[in-house]
Steps between C-alpha positions, in 0.01 A plus 500: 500500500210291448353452875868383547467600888331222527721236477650321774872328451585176682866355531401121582239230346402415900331881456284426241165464501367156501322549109814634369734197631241284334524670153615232205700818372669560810551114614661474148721801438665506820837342695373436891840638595450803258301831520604820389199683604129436492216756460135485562214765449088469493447318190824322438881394587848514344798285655880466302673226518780295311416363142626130549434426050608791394767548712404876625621558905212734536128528270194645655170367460200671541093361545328771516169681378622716178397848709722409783803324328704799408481612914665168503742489264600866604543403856739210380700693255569761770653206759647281213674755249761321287453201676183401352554305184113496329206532613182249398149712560142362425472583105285825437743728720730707351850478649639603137691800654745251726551164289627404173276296322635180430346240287682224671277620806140642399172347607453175674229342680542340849307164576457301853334127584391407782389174474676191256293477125314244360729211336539612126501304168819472399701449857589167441736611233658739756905437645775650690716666219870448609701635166523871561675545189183358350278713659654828460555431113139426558404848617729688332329383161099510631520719769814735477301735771523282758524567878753261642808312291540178525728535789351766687554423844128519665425225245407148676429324229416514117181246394417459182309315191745362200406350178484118513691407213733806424561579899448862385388709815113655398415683807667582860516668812697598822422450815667760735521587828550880559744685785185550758422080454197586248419271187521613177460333138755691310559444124183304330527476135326273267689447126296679256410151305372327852271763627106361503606191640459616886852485534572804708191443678634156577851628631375764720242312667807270587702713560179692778483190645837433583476825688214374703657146568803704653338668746449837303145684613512676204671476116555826301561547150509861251459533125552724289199762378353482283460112485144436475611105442767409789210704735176287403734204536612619859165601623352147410743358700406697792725811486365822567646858386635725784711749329482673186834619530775779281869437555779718369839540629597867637792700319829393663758858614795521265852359620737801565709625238854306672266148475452491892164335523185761542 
């Protein structure tokens, strides 16, 4: 069972240890009202909560060393059952006998900054974006992968760079505010025919300082992986990787023959 004697379940965030409250994973994936069940062991900690973008009432997470993350994820699976939705695990552990791999999921990175960037080239150009319709036509062509619609409702505000004469949008981002208060840039995407201009550097150092001028001790932000580009761009900016994460959703029970729901 993979040392899973060892782990030790909690049933409230005021239990948690100190380090594990402060996690950028944990502060980002979780509703302060919210915990199905949390989970800790020598050399790592799992904790399900609700899925606020995808829409999920219960996803574990788990931040763990690879030899101790299946305890983890065992531990949960026995308390959640068919109440867990998916499951996100550091990439390199093999959950492949619970979840259904899902491309719409798959590898991301997680990113935290701690302190505003350095003013950009570029910002000058940047604005509140106000046309929604614009800006989800706007993804939907450059960036049909994105995280939040236009209209998601942890968004803030949208900011932006447009084209001086045509008013065509080149490059945007959201500014969000997640269920447990943390910021996160959601959405960054740079037309094709823009990029090596600093645009999306521009945006998200605006959008990073916004955070900062509203209080926020901290701004978080994820990619996709691999994306060698949108990283280097992040990391000059000040963001450092804390999570190399896997997410796949979990196989849902089949609804009873007479349609009653499962």
């Amino acid at each position: 069972m993979h040392g899973i004697e060892t782990v030790t379940r909690f049933d409230s965030y005021r239990q948690l240890p100190a380090e594990v409250l402060d996690d950028a994973l944990l502060r980002l994936e979780t509703d302060p009202g919210i915990l199905h069940g949390a989970w800790t062991t020598p050399g790592g900690y799992a904790f399900a909560s609700i899925d606020s973008y995808g829409g999920d009432p219960c996803w574990l997470n788990v931040v763990a060393d690879p030899a101790v993350a299946l305890a983890l994820v065992e531990a949960a699976m026995a308390d959640l059952g068919d109440a867990c939705f998916g499951i996100t695990v550091p990439r390199g552990v093999d959950v492949s006998r619970w979840v259904v791999a899902d491309p719409g999921h798959g590898s991301w990175d997680l990113m935290r900054c701690d302190e505003p960037p350095a003013a950009q080239p570029g910002e000058d150009r940047v604005r509140v974006l106000t046309d929604l319709a614009a800006v989800q036509a706007f993804l939907d062509r450059v960036n049909p992968s994105h995280s939040v619609r236009a209209d998601h409702a942890e968004v803030e505000r949208w900011m932006g760079v447009a084209d001086e004469a045509s008013g065509e949008l080149l490059a945007l981002g959201a500014f969000t505010r997640r269920v447990s208060g943390v910021a996160y840039l959601a959405s960054i995407a740079t037309d094709a025919q823009a990029r090596g201009q600093g645009l999306g550097a521009a945006v998200t150092a605006v959008l990073t300082r916004h955070a900062f001028a509203s209080g926020d001790v901290l701004c978080t932000l994820a990619h996709y992986h691999p994306n060698e580009p949108a990283r280097r761009l992040y990391l000059r900016l000040g963001y450092r990787t804390t999570h190399q994460n896997l997410s796949n959703p979990l196989p849902r029970p089949a609804a009873p023959a007479d349609g009653t729901p499962a």
